[in-house]
Residue frames relative to the residue before (quaternion, step in Angstrom):
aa qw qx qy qz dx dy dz
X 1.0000 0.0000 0.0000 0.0000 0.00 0.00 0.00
X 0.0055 0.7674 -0.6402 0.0350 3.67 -1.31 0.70
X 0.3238 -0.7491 0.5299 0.2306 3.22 -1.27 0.59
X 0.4425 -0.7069 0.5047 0.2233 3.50 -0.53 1.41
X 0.5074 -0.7204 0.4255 0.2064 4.01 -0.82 1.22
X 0.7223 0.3062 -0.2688 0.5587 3.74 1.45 -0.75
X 0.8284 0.1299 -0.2958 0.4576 3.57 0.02 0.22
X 0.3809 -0.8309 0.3627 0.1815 3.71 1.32 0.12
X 0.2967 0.5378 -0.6950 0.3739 3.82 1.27 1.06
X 0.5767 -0.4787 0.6175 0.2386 2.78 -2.05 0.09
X 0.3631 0.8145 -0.4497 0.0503 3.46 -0.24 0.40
X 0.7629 -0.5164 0.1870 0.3412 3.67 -0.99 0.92
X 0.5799 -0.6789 0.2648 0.3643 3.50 -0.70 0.89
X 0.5687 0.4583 -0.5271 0.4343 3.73 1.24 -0.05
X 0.5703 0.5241 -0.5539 0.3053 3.82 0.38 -0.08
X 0.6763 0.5093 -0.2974 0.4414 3.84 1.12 -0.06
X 0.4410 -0.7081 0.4960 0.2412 3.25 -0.87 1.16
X 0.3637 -0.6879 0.5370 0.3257 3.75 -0.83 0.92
X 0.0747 -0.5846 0.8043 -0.0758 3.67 -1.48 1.12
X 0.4783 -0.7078 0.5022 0.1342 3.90 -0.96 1.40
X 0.7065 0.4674 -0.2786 0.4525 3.16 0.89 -1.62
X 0.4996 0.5882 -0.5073 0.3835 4.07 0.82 -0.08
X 0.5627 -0.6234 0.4598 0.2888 3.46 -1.14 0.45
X 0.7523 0.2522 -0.2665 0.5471 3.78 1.48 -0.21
X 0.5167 -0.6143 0.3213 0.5025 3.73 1.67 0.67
X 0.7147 0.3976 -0.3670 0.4432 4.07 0.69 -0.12
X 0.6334 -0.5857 0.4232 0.2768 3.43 -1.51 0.15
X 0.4170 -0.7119 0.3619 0.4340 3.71 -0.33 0.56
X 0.5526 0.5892 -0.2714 0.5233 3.65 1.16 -0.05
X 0.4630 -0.6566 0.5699 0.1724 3.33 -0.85 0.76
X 0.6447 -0.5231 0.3573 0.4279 3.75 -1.26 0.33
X 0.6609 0.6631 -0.1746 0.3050 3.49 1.18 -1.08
X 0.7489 0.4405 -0.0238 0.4945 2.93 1.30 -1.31
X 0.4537 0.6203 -0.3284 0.5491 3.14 2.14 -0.37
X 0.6021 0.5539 -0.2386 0.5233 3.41 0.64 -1.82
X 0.3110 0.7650 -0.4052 0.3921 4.18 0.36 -0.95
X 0.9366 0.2808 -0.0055 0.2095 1.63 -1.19 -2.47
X 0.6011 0.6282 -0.3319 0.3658 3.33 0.94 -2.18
X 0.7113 0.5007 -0.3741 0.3216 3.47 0.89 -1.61
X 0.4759 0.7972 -0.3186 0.1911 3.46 0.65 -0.77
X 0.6060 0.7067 0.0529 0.3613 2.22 1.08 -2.48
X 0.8095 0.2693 -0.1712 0.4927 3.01 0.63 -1.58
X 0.6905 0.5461 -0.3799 0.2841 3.29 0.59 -0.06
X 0.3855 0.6397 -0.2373 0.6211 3.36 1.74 -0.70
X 0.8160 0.0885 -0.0690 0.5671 3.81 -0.20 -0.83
X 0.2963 0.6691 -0.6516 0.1999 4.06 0.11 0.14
X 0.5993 0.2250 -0.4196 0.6435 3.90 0.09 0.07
X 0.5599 0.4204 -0.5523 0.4524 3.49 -0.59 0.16
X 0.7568 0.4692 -0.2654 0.3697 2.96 -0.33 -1.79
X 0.6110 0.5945 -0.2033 0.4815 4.06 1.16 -1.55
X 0.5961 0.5494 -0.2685 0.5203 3.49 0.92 -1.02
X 0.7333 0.4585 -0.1779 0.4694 3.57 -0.09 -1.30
X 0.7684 0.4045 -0.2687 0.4169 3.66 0.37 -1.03
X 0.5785 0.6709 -0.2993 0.3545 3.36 1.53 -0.39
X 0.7543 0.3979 -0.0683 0.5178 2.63 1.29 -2.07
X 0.5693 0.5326 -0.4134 0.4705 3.66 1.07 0.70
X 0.6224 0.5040 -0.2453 0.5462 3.22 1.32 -0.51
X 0.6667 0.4256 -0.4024 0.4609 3.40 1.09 -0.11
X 0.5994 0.5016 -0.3701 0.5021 3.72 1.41 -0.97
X 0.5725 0.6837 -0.3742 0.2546 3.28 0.68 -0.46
X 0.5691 0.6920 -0.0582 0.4403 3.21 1.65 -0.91
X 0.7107 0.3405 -0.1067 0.6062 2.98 0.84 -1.64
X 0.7373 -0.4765 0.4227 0.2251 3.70 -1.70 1.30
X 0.8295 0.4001 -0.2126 0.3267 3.60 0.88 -1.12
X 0.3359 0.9041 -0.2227 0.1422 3.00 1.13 -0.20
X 0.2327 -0.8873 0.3943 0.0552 3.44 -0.03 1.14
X 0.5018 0.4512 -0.4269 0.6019 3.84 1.45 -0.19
X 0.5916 0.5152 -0.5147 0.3459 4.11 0.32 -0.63
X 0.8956 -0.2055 -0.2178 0.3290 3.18 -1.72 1.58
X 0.0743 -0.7899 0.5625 -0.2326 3.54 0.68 1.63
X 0.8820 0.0982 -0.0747 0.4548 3.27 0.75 -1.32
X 0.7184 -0.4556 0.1573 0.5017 3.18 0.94 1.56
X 0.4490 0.5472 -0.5867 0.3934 4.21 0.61 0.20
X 0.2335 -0.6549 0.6980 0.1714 3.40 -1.39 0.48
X 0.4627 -0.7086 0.5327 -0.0003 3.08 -1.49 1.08
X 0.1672 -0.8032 0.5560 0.1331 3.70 -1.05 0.65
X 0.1267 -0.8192 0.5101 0.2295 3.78 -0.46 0.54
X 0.3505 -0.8395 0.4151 -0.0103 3.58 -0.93 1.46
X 0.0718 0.7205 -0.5956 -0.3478 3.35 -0.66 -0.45
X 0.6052 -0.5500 0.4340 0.3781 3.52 -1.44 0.29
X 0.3788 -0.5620 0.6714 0.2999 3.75 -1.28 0.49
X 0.8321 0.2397 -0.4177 0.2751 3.54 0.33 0.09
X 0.7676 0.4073 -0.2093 0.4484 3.60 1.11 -0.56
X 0.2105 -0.7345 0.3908 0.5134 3.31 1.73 -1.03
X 0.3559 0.6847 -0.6040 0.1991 3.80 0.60 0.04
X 0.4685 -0.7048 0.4717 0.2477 3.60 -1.03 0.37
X 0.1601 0.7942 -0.5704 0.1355 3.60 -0.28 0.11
X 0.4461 -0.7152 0.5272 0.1077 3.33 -2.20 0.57
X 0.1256 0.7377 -0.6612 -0.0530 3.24 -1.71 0.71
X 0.6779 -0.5260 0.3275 0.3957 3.35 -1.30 0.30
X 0.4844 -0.4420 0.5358 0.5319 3.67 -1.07 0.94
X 0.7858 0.4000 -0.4275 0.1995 3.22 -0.91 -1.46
X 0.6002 0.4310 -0.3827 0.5546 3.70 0.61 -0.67
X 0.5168 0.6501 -0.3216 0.4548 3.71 0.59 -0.39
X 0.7206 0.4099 -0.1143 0.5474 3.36 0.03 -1.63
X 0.6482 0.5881 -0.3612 0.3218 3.52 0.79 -1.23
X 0.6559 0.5237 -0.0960 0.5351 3.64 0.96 -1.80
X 0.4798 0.7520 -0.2606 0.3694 3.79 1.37 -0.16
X 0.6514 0.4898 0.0308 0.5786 2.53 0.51 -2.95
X 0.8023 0.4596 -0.2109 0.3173 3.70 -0.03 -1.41
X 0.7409 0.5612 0.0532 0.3650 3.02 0.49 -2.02
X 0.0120 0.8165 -0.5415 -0.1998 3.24 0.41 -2.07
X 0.0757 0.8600 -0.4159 0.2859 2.75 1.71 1.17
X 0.5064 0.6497 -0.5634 -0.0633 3.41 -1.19 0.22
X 0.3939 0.5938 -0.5948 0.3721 3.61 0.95 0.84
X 0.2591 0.7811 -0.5681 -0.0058 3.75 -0.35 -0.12
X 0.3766 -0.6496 0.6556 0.0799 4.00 -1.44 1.19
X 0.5620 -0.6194 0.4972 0.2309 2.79 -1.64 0.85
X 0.5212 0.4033 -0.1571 0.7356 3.84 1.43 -0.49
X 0.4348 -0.3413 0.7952 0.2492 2.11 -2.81 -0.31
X 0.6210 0.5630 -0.3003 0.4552 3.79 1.01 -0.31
X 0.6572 0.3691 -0.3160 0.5762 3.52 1.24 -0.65
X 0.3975 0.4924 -0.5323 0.5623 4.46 0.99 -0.40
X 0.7353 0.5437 -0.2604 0.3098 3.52 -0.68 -1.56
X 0.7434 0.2582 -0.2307 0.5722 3.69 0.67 -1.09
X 0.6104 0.4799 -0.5145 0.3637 3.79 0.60 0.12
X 0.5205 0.6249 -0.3889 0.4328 2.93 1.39 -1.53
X 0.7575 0.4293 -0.2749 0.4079 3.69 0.01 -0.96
X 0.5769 0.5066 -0.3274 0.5508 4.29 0.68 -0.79
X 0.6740 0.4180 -0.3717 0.4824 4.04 1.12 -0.87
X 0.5844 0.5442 -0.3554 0.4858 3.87 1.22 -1.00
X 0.6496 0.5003 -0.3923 0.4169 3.80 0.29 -1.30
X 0.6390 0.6355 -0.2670 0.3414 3.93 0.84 -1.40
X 0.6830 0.4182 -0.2059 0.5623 3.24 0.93 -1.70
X 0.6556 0.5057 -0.3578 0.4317 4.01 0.47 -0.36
X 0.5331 0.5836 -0.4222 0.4439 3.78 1.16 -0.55
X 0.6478 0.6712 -0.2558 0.2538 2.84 1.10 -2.19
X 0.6908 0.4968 -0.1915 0.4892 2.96 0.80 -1.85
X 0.5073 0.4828 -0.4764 0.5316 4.47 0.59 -1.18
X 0.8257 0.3690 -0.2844 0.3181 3.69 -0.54 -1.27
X 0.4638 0.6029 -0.4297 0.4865 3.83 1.07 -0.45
X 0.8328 0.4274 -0.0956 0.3386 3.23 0.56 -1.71
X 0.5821 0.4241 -0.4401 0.5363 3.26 1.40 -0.41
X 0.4554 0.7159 -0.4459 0.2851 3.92 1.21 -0.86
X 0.8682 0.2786 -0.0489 0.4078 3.72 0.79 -1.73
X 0.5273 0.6387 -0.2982 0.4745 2.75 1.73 0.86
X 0.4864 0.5426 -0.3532 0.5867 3.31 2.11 -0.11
């Protein structure tokens, strides 16, 4: 049992989130009052919070980037199957779309997928027009 610091029930140690650096391995907050708070937070600063995540996702991209692997993520440098522009993502998301997927075509966009996706449709329709005009001579 512990006594949670923002609303002060007592309540069993699984209702606390575990944090190491504490001297009993849990947070002094309960799950509830965590959850709360966080929510708060996010409401109060949501455009902030929207801002930032954008404008990291866009440095992220670009080669020069000076926030990329700050907090220890390692980075992969691509080029696009549709445009050829070069650009970055995390191995692990990488590796991930690999293992799973058997991914390895990957676009700098959803605009550069979309126009291949479409140049692979137009192809497979010729094929198919010219077959048909073939067994028709």
């Amino acid at each position: 049992m512990k006594q949670c610091s923002e609303c002060g029930e007592v309540k069993p140690i699984t209702d606390f989130p575990k944090n190491k650096t504490r001297k009993d391995g849990f947070e002094y907050r309960c799950k509830s009052c965590k959850k709360n708070r966080s929510a708060k937070y996010y409401e109060t600063h949501k455009h902030d919070i929207g801002i930032r995540t954008v404008n990291y996702e866009k440095c992220v991209k670009s080669l020069s980037c000076p926030l990329v692997g700050g907090r220890g993520a390692e980075f992969v440098i691509l080029s696009c199957n549709g445009c050829g522009i070069e650009f970055r993502k995390r191995k692990a998301l990488v590796d991930y779309w690999y293992e799973t997927r058997g991914q390895t075509a990957f676009y700098c966009s959803r605009d550069c997928y979309h126009e291949s996706t479409r140049k692979i449709r137009t192809l497979d329709y010729k094929k198919r027009i010219d077959k048909i005009k073939k067994e028709n001579k």
